[in-house]
Structure formats: structure tokens, C-alpha cells
N, C-alpha and C positions, 0 to 999 in steps of 0.2 A: 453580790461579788465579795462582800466584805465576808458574807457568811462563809461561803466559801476557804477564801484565804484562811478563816480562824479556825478553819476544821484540819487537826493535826495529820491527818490520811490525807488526805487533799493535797496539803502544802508537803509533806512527805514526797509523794510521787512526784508532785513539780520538781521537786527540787533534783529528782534521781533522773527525771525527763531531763532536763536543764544540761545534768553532770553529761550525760551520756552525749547529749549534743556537741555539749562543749568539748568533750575526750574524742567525739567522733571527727570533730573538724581539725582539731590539732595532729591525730594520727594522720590524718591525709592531708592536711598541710606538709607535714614532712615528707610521706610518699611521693607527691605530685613533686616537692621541691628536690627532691634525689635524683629523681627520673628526671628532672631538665638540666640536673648539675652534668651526671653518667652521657645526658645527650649531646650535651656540648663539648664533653671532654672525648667526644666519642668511642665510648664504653660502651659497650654493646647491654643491657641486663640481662638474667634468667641464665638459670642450672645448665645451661649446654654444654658450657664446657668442661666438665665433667666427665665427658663422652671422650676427649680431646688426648691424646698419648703425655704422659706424664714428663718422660724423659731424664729422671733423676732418679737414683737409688736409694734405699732406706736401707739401715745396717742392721735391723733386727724385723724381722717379721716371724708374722705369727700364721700368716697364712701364704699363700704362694701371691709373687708377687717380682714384676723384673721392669726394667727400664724403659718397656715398651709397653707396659699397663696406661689404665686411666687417672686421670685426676682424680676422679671416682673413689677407684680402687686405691691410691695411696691415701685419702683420706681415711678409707676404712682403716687400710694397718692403722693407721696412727689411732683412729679409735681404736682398736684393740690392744695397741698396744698403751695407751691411758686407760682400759679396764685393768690391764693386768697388773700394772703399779699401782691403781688407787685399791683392788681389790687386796692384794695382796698387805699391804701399807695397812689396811686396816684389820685383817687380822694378826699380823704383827703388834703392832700400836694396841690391840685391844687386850693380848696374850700380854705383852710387857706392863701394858700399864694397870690390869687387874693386877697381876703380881709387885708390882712398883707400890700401889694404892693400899693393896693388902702391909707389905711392909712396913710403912710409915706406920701402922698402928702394932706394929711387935715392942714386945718387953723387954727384946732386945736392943740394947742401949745403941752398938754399932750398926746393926741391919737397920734400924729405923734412921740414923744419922745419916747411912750412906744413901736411902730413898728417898732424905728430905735434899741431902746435897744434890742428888737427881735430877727431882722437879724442880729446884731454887735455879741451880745451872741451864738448863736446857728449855725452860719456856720463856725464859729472859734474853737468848742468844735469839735473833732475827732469824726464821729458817732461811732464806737466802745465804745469811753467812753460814750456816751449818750448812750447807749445802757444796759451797764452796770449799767448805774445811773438808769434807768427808773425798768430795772429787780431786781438787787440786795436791790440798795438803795430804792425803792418807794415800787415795788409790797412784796417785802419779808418781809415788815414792817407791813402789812395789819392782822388784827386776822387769829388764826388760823382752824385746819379744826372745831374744836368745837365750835365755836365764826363767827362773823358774823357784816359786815355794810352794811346797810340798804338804798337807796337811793329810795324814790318817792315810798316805798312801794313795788316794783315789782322787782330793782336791785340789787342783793343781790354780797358783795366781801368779799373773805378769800384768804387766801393763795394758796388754791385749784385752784381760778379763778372767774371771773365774771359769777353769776348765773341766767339764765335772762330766761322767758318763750320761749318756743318752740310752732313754728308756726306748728297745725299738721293739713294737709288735709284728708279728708274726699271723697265717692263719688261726681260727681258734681263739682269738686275743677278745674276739665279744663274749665268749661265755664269762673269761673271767668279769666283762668291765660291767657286762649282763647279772650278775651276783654281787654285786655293790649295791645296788640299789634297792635289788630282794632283800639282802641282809639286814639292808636298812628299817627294811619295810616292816621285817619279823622283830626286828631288835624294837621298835616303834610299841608292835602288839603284845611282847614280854613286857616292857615297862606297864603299859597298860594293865597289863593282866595281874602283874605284882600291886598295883596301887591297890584294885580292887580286893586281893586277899589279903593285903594288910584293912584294908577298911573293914573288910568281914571279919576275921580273925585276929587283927593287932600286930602279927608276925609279917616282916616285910623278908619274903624271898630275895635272895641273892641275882637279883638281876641284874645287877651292873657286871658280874665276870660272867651271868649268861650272855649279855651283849655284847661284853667283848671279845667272849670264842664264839661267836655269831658273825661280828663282825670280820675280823680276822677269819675267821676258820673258815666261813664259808667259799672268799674268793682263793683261797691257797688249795683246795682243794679242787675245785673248778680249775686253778691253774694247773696241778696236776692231772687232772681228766680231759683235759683240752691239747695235752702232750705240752705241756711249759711251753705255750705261744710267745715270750717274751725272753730280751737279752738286752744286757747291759752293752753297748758299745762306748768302751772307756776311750782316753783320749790317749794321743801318743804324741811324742814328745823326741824328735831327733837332736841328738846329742852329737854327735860328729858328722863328718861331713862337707860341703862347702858351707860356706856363712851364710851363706841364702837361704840354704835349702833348713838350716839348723830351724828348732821350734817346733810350735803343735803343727800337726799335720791341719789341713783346713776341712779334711770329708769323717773325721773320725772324732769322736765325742761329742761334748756340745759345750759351746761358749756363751757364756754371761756378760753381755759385754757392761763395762766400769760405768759408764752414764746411766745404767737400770741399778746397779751395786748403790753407787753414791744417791741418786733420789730416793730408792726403796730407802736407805739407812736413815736417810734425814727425814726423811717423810714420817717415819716409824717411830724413830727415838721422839721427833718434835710431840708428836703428837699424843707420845704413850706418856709424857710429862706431864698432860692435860689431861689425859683419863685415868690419870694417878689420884688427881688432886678430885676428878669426880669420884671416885670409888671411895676414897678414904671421907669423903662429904654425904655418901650414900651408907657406908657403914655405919657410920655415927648417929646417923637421923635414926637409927635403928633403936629401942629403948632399951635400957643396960639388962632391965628385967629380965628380956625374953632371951637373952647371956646366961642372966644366974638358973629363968627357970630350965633351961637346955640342960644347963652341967650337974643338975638338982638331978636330974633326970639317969644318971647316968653315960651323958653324951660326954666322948671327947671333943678337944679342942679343935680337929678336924673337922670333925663333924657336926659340930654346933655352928661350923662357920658355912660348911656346903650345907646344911638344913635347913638353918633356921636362920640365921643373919643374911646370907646375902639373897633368898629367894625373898626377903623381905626388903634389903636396900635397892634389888633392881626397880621398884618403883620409882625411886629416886633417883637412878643413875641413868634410866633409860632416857628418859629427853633431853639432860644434857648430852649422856653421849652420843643421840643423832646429829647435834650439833658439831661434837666432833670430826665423826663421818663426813659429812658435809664438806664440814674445812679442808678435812684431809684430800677430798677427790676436787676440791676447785683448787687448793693449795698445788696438786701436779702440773698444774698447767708451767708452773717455775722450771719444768722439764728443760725449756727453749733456751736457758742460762745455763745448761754443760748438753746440746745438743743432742736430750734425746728425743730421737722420732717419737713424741707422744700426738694427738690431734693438733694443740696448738705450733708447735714446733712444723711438724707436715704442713700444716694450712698455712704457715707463715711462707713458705719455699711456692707453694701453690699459687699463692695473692700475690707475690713477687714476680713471676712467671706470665700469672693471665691480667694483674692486675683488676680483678674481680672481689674489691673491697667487700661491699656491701653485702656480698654469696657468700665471703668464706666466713666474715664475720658473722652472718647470722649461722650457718653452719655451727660454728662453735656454744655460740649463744645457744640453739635448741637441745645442742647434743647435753651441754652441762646443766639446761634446764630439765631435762627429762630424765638425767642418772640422778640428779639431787632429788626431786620429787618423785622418781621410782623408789631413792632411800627411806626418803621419808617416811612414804607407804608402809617397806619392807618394817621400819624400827616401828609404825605407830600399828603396824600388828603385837606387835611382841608387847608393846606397852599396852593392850587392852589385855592381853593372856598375862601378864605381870598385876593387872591394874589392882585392887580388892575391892570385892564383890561381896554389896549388904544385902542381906535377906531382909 
């Protein structure tokens, strides 16, 4: 026995037999103790009510959806609608804060001051109060439903929301969406096809303005072969009239309403301050050498920065900024503090209703476990295609 014990494989496996026992009792202690808490308070358990008419409205949907849907289906909008802020949040946040990041290391004495006063201000401010600031203080100050500012002619803001043309297809409207993807595809195999005749020859073809009249040119043509399947329906705006009837119309354009404006903004700004401070951390790790041998070289300052500095900082930028990611789509869940239908906002209205704690809470729980560890995936792709590879 003794021999046993002393054998590190042996005592290894007890030990993971042991753990697992001990984790397996404790998860069904809690189970078993839930299910007589639910029974007494007579709570019914399990997903049924799901099935159950909702009863409440949502002010932004993304797919068809009315008052006499399911718990179900109000659930979904709100997951769709938390993809579309946390999606969107992060290419924002990623566009701002590459350019933010980049700044802080210019020669320029003011452009670097105003980047560093950027990230010094806005990672330091709680995003809940910038949330608050962007909602309460900025958008609620904007005229109101009778009144109207006017940007470029076509962007219209009140306190209602940003009122901005609706992209409406038409028959024909697949060829063009059908030639997005092609163009993609080809724009894909030009890249491809120039790496390889610079590696043969040294001379790198101009593929980047072939893929962008690939890009561009292909579906604008498809649009005109398709007979222009598509039209803008701008918004309109009654100016006279009774008091009532004054304002946007409600069947023409499309409105943005202020609780998607104020999150997206906070969401964005907060977080482009945090992938400012990674990019300018991922630049640097870079060595000043491979700076001087670039511009030895004849590269400009452009170019030594898209060539050769940053396909070499994204090693270094890419696992902090999953981390970002990350923060930025559990960070929406803050939706529920200026009411927007995001998941946790809807599930809160849901659980109030059937009082179904345990369902809607674990609801939440899978949904944000499964968009973080699908990101995760998505960025530790890009970070094996970033990683350097020894022969």
C-alpha cells in the first residue's frame, strides 16, 4: 500500500478521482437543493415557459416580433439585439483605438498630447458614468419630437433618435448581395497571386487598387444588371400642421433610437482608450532596427508602418486585445441602466413576469459563455496566422 501511495501516477489519479467526487457532490448538492427551494415556493422548473405569450413590447427589433410573441422569441431580439451593440462596439473601439494608439507615438507634439489626454481621460472615467454622460447629459439635450438637427442634409437628430434613410431591396437585390462575397473571394486569390510573383520576381503588383475595383466594381455593376434593385427611403419630417401630427413620420426612414446611440458611444470610446494603450505597447515591442532597416530600404513612413511594424506588433497586440473583446460584449450587458432591449434588459422583464429565476439566469449565463469562447476561438485563429514561425 505504502508502495503504492509513493508512486506519483497512482497518487496523481487519486487525487483527480478524489477532486471529481468531491465537485460531483457539491454540483448536486446545489441542484437537488434548488429544486426543493422552486418546490416549496411553488415554482414550477424547466424551459416551458418559453412557449408562453410574451405580452410586452420591445422598441427596437431586428427581426419580426409583436406583443403576442413568445418569451422565447423576445429573448432572441434581445440576443440580437446584444450582437449588434457588442458587434458593432467592437469595430468601432478597434478602428478608434488602432488610430488613437498609433498617435500617441507621432512627432507630432499636439496629435500625441491630444491621444495621450484621450486614454488618461476616458479609462479612468467608470463606463457606467460615461454611459450616463453620453445618454442623459448629451442625447437628452438634443430638440425635441417637434424640432429637429439637420446634418449633411440626410441625418436628421431629436430626442426620438437619429433619423437616417432605410436601405429598401427590391426584386434582383441577390445578385447584387450574391457579388459581395464572389468579389471577395477573387479579391482573396489576387492577394494570393501577387505574394507569389513578388516572391518569384521581387516586384509586388498592385493589388490592393486591384481589390478595391474588385471590390467596389463588382457589386455596382451587378447593381446595374439587376435593374438598381435598391432605394433609399429617407425620412420625412412634417413641419406644419396640427401639433400632433408635427415630426418624423413613423412608416418612412428608419430611426436609431438614443439607448443604441448612448451604449454604442460609451461602449466604443471606453474601450478604444484600452486598445490605444495595447497598440502603442505592441508597437514598441517592435525593434527600432526593423524602423531604420525599412526606411534604409527606401520605404515611406506609411509604409514601413503597414509592412513592417505593425504585421510584427500584432503578435503582441492580439491576446491583449481578445481580452478587450471580451470586456467589451460582457461590459453591454450595462444596456439595462438606460433601457436598452439588450438580453439582459429582456430577461429582466421576462423573470419579473414568470418569475423563472434560475432559467433566465442560466439563459444569460450560456448565451455570454458561448459569444466569449466563440471570440476567443475567432482571435486565437488570427493569433496562430500572426504567431512566428521557426524553421
Amino acid at each position: 500500500m505504502a508502495t503504492l501511495l509513493n508512486n506519483p501516477t497512482i497518487r496523481g489519479y487519486a487525487f483527480q478521482i478524489v477532486f471529481v467526487l468531491v465537485l460531483g457532490w457539491f454540483v448536486w448538492d446545489i441542484i437537488d437543493n434548488t429544486a426543493r427551494n422552486l418546490q416549496k415556493a411553488n415554482i414550477a422548473a424547466g424551459y416551458g415557459f418559453l412557449d408562453r405569450t410574451a405580452g410586452f413590447g420591445i422598441v427596437q427589433k431586428l427581426a419580426a416580433y409583436t406583443e403576442a410573441s413568445s418569451y422565447g422569441r423576445a429573448l432572441f431580439i434581445g440576443l440580437l439585439n446584444t450582437l449588434l451593440v457588442a458587434g458593432l462596439g467592437i469595430v468601432f473601439a478597434s478602428i478608434l483605438g488602432f488610430i488613437v494608439g498609433i498617435a500617441r507615438l507621432s512627432s507630432n507634439w499636439l496629435l500625441s498630447r491630444v491621444a495621450a489626454a484621450y486614454v488618461e481621460i476616458l479609462r479612468n472615467i467608470p463606463l457606467l458614468l460615461q454611459l450616463f454622460f453620453w445618454y442623459f447629459a448629451v442625447l437628452r439635450a438634443v430638440p425635441g419630437m417637434r424640432e429637429k438637427w439637420t446634418f449633411l442634409g440626410f441625418f436628421h437628430l431629436n430626442i426620438g433618435g437619429l433619423h437616417v434613410p432605410k436601405l429598401v431591396l427590391s426584386d434582383g437585390a441577390w445578385m447584387v448581395l450574391a457579388a459581395v462575397p464572389i468579389a471577395i473571394a477573387i479579391s482573396i486569390f489576387v492577394s494570393k497571386w501577387g505574394s507569389e510573383r513578388q516572391d518569384r520576381t521581387g516586384i509586388r503588383p498592385p493589388t490592393g487598387r486591384i481589390n478595391t475595383a474588385i471590390i467596389i466594381g463588382l457589386p455596382v455593376i451587378a447593381f446595374f444588371v439587376a435593374g438598381r434593385p435598391a432605394y433609399f427611403d429617407v425620412p420625412v419630417f412634417n413641419e406644419t400642421g396640427p401639433l400632433l401630427r408635427r415630426g418624423f413620420q413613423s412608416d418612412a426612414g428608419m430611426t436609431i433610437i438614443p439607448e443604441f446611440i448612448g451604449l454604442l458611444l460609451a461602449l466604443s470610446l471606453y474601450t478604444a482608450s484600452y486598445i490605444a494603450e495595447v497598440v502603442r505597447a505592441g508597437v514598441q515591442a517592435v525593434p527600432r532596427g526593423q524602423t531604420e532597416a525599412a526606411s534604409s530600404l527606401g520605404l515611406r513612413g506609411g509604409q514601413v508602418l503597414r509592412l513592417v511594424v505593425l504585421p510584427q506588433a500584432m503578435r503582441v497586440i492580439i491576446p491583449p486585445l481578445t481580452n478587450q473583446y471580451l470586456n467589451l460584449t460582457k461590459n453591454s450587458s450595462l444596456a439595462v441602466a438606460v433601457a436598452y432591449p439588450d438580453l439582459v434588459s429582456v430577461g429582466g422583464t421576462v423573470l419579473n413576469q414568470t418569475g423563472q429565476a434560475v432559467e433566465v439566469v442560466s439563459i444569460w449565463m450560456l448565451f455570454y459563455l458561448g459569444l466569449s469562447v466563440l471570440t476567443s476561438f475567432v482571435m486565437g485563429y488570427f493569433n496562430k496566422r500572426a504567431a512566428l514561425i521557426e524553421r
